[in-house]
C-alpha positions in Angstrom: 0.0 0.0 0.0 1.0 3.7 -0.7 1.5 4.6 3.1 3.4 1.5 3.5 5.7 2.5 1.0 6.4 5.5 2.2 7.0 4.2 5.4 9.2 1.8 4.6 11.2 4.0 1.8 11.6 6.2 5.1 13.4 3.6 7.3 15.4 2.8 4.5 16.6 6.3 3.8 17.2 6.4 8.0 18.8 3.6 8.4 21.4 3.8 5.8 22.4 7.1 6.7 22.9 5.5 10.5 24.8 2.2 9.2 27.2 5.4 7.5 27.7 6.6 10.7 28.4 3.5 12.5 30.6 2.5 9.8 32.9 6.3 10.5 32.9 5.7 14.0 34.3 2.0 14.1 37.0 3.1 11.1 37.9 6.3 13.2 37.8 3.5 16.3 40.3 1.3 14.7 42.6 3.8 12.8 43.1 5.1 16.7 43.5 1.8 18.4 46.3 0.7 15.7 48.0 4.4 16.2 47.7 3.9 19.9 48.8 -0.4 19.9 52.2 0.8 17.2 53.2 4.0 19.2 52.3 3.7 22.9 54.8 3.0 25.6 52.7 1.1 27.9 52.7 -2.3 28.6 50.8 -5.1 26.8 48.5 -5.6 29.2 47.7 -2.2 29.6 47.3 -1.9 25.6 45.0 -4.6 26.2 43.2 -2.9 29.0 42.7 0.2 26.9 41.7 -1.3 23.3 39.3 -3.4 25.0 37.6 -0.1 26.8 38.4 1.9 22.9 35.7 -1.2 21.9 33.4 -1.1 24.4 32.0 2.2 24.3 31.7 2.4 20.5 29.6 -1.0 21.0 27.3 0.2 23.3 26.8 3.6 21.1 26.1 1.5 18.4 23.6 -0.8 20.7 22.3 2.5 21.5 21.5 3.9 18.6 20.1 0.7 17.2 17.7 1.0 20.0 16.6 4.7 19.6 16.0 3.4 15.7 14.1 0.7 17.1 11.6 3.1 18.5 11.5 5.9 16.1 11.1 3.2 13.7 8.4 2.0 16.1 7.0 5.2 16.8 6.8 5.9 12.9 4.9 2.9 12.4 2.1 3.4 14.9 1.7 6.8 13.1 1.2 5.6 9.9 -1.2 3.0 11.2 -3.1 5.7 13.2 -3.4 7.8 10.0 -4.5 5.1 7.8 -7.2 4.0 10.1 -8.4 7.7 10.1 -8.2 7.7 6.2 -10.3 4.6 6.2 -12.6 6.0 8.1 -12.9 8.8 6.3 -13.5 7.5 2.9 -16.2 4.6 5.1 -18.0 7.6 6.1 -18.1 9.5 2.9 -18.8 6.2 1.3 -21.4 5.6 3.1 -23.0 9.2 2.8 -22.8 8.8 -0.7 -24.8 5.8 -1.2 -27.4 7.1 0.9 -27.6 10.1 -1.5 -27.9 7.7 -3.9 -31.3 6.0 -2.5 -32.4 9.5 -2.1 -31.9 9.9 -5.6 -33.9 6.7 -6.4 -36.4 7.9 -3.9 -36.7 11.0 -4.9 -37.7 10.2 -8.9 -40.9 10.9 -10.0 -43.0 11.4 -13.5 -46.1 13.4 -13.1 -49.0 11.3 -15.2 -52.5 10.5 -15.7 -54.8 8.3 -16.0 -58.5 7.6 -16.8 -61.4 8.1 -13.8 -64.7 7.0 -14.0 -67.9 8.3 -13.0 -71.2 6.9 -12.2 -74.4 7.8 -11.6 -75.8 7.6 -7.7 -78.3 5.2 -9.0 -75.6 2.5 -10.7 -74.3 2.7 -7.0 -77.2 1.9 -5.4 -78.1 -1.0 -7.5 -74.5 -2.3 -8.2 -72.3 -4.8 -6.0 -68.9 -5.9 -6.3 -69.7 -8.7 -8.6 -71.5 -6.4 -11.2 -69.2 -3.7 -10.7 -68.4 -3.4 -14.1 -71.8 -3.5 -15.5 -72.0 -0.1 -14.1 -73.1 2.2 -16.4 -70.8 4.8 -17.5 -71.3 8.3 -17.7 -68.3 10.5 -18.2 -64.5 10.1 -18.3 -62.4 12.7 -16.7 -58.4 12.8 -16.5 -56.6 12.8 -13.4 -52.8 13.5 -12.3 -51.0 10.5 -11.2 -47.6 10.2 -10.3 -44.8 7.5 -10.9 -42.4 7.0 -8.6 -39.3 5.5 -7.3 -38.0 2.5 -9.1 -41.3 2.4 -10.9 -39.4 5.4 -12.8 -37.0 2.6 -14.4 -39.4 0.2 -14.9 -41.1 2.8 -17.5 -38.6 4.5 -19.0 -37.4 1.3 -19.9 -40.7 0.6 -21.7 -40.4 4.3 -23.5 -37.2 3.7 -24.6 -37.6 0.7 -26.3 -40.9 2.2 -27.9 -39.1 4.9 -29.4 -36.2 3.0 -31.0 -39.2 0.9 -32.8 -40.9 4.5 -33.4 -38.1 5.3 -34.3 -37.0 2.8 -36.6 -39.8 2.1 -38.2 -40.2 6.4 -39.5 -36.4 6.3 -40.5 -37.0 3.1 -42.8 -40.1 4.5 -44.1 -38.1 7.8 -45.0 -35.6 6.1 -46.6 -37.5 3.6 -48.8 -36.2 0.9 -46.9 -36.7 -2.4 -45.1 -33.7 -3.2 -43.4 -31.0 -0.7 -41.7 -27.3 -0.8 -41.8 -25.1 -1.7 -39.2 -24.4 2.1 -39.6 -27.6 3.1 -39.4 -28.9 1.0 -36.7 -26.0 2.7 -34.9 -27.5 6.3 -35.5 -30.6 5.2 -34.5 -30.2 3.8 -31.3 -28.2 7.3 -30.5 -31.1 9.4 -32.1 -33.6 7.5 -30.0 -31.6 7.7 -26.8 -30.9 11.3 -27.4 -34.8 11.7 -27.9 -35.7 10.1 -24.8 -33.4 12.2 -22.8 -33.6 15.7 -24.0 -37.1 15.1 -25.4 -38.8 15.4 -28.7 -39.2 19.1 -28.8 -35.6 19.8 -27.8 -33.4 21.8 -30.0 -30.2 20.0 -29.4 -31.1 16.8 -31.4 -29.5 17.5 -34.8 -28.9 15.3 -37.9 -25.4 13.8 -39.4 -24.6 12.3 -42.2 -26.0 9.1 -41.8 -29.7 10.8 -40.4 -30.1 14.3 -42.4 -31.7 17.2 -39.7 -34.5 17.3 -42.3 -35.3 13.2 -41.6 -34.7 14.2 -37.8 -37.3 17.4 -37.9 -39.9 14.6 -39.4 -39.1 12.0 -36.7 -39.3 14.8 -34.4 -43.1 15.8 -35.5 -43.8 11.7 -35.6 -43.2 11.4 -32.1 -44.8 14.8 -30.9 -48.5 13.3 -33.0 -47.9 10.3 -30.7 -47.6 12.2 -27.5 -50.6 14.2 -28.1 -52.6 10.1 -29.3 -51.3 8.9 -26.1 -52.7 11.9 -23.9 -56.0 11.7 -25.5 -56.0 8.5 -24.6 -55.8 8.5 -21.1 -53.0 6.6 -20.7 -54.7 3.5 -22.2 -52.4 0.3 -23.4 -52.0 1.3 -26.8 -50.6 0.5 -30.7 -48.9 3.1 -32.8 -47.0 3.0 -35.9 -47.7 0.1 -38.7 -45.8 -2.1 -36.8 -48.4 -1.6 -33.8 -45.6 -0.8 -31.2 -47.0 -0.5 -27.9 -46.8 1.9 -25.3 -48.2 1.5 -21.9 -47.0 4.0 -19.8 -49.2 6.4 -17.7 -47.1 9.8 -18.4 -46.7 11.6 -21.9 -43.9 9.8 -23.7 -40.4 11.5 -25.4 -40.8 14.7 -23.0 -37.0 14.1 -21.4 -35.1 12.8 -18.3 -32.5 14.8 -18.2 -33.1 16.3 -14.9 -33.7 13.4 -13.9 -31.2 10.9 -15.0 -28.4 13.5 -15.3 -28.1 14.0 -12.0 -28.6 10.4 -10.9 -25.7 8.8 -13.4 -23.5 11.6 -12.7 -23.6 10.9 -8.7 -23.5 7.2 -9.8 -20.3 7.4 -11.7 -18.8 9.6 -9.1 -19.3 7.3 -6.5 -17.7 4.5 -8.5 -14.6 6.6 -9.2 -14.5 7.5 -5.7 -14.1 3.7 -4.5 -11.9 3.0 -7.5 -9.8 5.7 -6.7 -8.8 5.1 -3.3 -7.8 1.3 -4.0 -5.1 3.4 -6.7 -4.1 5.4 -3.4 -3.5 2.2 -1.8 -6.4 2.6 1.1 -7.1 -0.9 0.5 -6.9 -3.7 -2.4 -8.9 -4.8 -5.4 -10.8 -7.3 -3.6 -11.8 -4.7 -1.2 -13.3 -2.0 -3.9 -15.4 -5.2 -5.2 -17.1 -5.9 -1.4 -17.9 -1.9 -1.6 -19.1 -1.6 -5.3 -21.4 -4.8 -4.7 -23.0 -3.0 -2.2 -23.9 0.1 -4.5 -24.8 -2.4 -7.0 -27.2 -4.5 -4.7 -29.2 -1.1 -3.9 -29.6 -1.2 -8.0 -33.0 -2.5 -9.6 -32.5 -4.6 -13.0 -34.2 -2.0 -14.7 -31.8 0.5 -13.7 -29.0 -1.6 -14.7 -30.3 -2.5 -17.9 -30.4 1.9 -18.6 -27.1 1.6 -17.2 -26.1 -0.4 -20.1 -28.2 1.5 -22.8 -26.7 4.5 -21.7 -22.9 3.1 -21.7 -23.8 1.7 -25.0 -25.7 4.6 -27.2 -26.5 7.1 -24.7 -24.2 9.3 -23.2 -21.8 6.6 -20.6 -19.0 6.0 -22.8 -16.5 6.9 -20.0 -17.8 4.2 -18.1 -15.8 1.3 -19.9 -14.7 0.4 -23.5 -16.7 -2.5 -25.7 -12.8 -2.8 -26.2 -12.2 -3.8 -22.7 -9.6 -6.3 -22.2 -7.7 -7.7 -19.2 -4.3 -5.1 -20.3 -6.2 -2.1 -21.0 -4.1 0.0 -23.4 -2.0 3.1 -21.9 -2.2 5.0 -24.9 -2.8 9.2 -23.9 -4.8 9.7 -26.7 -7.9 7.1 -25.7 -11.0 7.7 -24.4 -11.9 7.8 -20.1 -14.0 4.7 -20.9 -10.9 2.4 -22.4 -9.1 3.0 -19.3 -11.8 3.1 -16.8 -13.0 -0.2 -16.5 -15.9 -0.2 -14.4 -18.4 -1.7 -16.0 -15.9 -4.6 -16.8 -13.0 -5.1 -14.0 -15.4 -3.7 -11.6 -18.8 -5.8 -12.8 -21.2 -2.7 -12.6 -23.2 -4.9 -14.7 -23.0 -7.7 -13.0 -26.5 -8.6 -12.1 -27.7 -7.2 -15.8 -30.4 -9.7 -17.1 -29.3 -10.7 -20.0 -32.2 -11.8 -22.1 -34.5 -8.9 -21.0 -31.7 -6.1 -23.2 -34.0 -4.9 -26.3 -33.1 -7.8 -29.1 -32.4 -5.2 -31.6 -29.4 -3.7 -29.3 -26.0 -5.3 -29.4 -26.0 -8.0 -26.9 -23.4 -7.8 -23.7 -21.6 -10.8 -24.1 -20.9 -9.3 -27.7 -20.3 -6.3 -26.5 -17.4 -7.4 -24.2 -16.5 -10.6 -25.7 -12.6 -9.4 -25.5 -12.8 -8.9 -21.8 -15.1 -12.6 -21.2 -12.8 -14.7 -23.2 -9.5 -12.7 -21.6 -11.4 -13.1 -18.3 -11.8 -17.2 -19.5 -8.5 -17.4 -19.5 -7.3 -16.8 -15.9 -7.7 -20.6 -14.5 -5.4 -20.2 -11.5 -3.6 -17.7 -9.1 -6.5 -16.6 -7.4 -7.4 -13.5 -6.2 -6.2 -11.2 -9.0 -6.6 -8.0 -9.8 -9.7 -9.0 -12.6 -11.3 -12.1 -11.1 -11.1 -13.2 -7.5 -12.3 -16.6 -8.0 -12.5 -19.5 -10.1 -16.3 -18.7 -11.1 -16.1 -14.9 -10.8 -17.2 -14.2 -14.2 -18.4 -10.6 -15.8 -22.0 -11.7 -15.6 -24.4 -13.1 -13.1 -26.0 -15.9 -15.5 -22.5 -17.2 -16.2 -20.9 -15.7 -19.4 
């Protein structure tokens, strides 16, 4: 660990600079003792006498100053323990904070919707039960706010999403003259119906490229906002737009935005990931360690959030999470992106607990999408815990790879 190293590196510096010392004092000792043995006039034995004393003392400096290293050294060492325990307790507490914040994120999401209420007349009351409930005659229908909340929020904009990418789709190939998209295009669109379903159909930062003119976008654009206004009129109701009758149940107007919303919530995410990550790199604790805390953030995680998770790593706006190059050696290069060096997705199994088979079948699939990393990961049969897999069946995914 980093303060270990220091430490250490310290004594070393210290105690060569005393073995120096020692080293001058026995020469000087034994350049005087010869001088003194060669030119005295005194009698062996009282040479004897006196070289034997000329030794003595040096020895017990020396066993002194080996002692006062011994605690310095000591003392040294209790002080770097005490101030690593106070680090650790730091970073547990702000830690700690942090994923609190993050429920509070979770708790505090909500969609303000609507939905369809019913009303009867007193006499359908009066003759109706609960078994003939629904025979009740039916008078007027009358919109009413409703709100979605908490990890309800996922759950939908999950559904509107996927809805919009059909939507989506379905206009651009219709544009086009065409039946099938290009990997190119399919590309393109999956950005254009992420960036719709964050900024919002009306928004004036969703602009055409090459591949999708701004004229086709304007015309998707107007698509969606005649869908919005269907889906209002309808109360909310389960229904089929499109020629390819994609559905949208959702009780709130669809393609309005998220960013205030999910902005906020992935950039508080991704901090807090960095945060853990970045204190193993100080040397606060090991590899094994930042897995124990990132599994607790990811246990407080709903599958529908980490399926957006991986929509927004993958066309949305999360590319500095990880790299769909991800391998075991990450490259150093300077001139790559955050995300190829980053790792957290992969190394740090973010997505861990992803479920696989409910990602739209139209988007790339993950074990595609980081087959480099699974089959680099495949090949680590032995030497366990290392810094990518800390177990025999520690794979990237829950459901095995």
């Amino acid at each position: 660990m980093k303060g270990k190293r220091n430490f250490t590196k310290k004594m070393g510096v210290l105690a060569h600079e005393i073995f120096m010392y020692v080293k001058l004092l026995v020469l000087i000792t034994l350049v005087l003792t010869l001088a003194y043995f060669i030119f005295s006039n005194d009698s062996i034995s009282g040479k004897v006498t006196v070289i034997s004393t000329v030794f003595v003392i040096p020895c017990i400096m020396v066993i002194g100053a080996l002692l006062t290293l011994l605690a310095f050294w000591t003392q040294i060492d209790a002080n770097e323990k005490i101030q690593k325990q106070f680090e650790f307790q730091q970073f547990e507490s702000q830690f700690f904070e942090m994923l609190r914040l993050h429920k509070e994120n979770i708790t505090e999401m909500k969609i303000t919707g609507y939905g369809r209420l019913l009303s009867y007349k007193f006499d359908d009351f009066k003759e109706m039960n609960l078994k003939s409930f629904k025979k009740a005659k039916e008078t007027d229908l009358t919109q009413y706010v409703r709100y979605i909340e908490n990890r309800k929020v996922f759950y939908n904009m999950n559904v509107e999403l996927i809805a919009c990418v059909k939507l989506i789709t379905e206009k651009f190939l219709d544009l086009k003259n065409e039946n099938k998209l290009s990997s190119k295009e399919k590309e393109e669109v999956l950005k254009l119906s992420y960036r719709i379903f964050f900024f919002g159909s009306k928004s004036d930062l969703i602009k055409g490229n090459e591949i999708i003119s701004d004229d086709e976008v304007q015309k998707i654009k107007s698509h969606l906002n005649h869908i919005q206004d269907k889906h209002r009129k309808s109360f909310g109701d389960k229904n089929s737009f499109g020629k390819n009758n994609t559905t949208i149940y959702i009780k709130y107007k669809p393609f309005t935005g998220h960013e205030n919303r999910l902005g906020h919530y992935y950039r508080h995410l991704y901090a807090t990931v960095k945060y853990v990550i970045e204190k193993e790199k100080e040397g606060l604790f090991d590899y094994k360690k930042s897995r124990e805390y990132l599994k607790l953030l990811r246990s407080q995680m709903s599958n529908d959030e980490q399926i957006l998770l991986y929509y927004n790593f993958l066309f949305g706006f999360g590319y500095n999470w990880d790299s769909s190059k991800s391998t075991i050696s990450p490259t150093d290069n300077k001139n790559t992106s955050k995300g190829e060096k980053n790792q957290f997705l992969t190394k740090y199994r973010m997505l861990h607990n992803l479920p696989i088979d409910r990602v739209y079948e139209e988007v790339p699939s993950p074990r595609d999408v980081f087959k480099n990393y699974i089959n680099d990961l495949g090949s680590i049969q032995e030497g366990f815990p290392t810094d990518h897999k800390l177990h025999e069946d520690d794979n990237l995914f829950e459901w095995d790879d």
